[in-house]
C-alpha positions as CSV (number, residue, x, y, z in Angstrom):
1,X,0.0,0.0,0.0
2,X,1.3,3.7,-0.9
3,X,0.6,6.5,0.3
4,X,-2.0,7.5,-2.5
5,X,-3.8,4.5,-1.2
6,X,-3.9,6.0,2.1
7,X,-5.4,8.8,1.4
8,X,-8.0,7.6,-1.0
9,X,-8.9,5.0,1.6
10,X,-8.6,7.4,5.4
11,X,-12.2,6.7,6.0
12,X,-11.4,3.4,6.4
13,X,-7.5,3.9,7.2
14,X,-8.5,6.6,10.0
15,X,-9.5,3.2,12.0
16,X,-7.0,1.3,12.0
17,X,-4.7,4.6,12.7
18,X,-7.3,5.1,16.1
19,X,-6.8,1.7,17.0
20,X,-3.2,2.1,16.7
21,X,-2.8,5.5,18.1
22,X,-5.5,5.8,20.9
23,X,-4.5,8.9,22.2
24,X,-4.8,10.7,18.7
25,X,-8.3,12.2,19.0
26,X,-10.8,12.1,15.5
27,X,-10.0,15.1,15.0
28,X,-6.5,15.3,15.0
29,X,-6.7,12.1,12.8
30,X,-8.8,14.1,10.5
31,X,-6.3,17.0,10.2
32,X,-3.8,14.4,9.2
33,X,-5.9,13.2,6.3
34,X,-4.1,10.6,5.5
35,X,-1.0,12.6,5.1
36,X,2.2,10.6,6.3
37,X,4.0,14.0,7.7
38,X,0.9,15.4,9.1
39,X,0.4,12.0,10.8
40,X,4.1,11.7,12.5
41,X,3.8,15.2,13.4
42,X,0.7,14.6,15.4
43,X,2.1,11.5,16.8
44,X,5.3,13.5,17.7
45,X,3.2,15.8,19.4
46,X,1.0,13.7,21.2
47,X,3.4,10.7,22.3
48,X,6.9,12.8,22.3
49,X,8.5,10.7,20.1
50,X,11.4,11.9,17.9
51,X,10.4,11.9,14.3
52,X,12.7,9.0,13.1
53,X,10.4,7.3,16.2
54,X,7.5,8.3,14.8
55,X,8.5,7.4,10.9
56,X,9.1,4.2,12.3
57,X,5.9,3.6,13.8
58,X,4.0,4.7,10.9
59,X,6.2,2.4,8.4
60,X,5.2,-0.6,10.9
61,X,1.7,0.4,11.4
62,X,1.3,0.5,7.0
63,X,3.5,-2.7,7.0
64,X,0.1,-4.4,9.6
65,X,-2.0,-2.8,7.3
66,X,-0.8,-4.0,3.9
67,X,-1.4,-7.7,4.6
């Protein structure tokens, strides 16, 4: 899955980021949009992870999702 993908699908996606990311509120997940650097900044922000923390998280998290 790419990141196009992503973004066409957020609806959908937006759950499985949720699930993932419980602290991330709807609509700070909607802000992101399915947007990788809109979604690491708000887990940055959120968790206080470093970005290469949060890059990794979200390349793991798209790695569960493209199964």
């Amino acid at each position: 899955m790419n990141w196009d993908q992503v973004k066409g699908n957020w609806k959908v996606m937006k759950g499985s980021a949720k699930a993932k990311w419980g602290e991330l509120t709807d609509d700070e997940l909607d802000e992101a949009a399915g947007e990788r650097d809109k979604l690491e900044g708000k887990i940055q922000a959120k968790y206080g992870k470093t970005k290469e923390q949060a890059r990794d998280e979200v390349d793991a998290w798209m790695a569960e999702n493209d199964r």
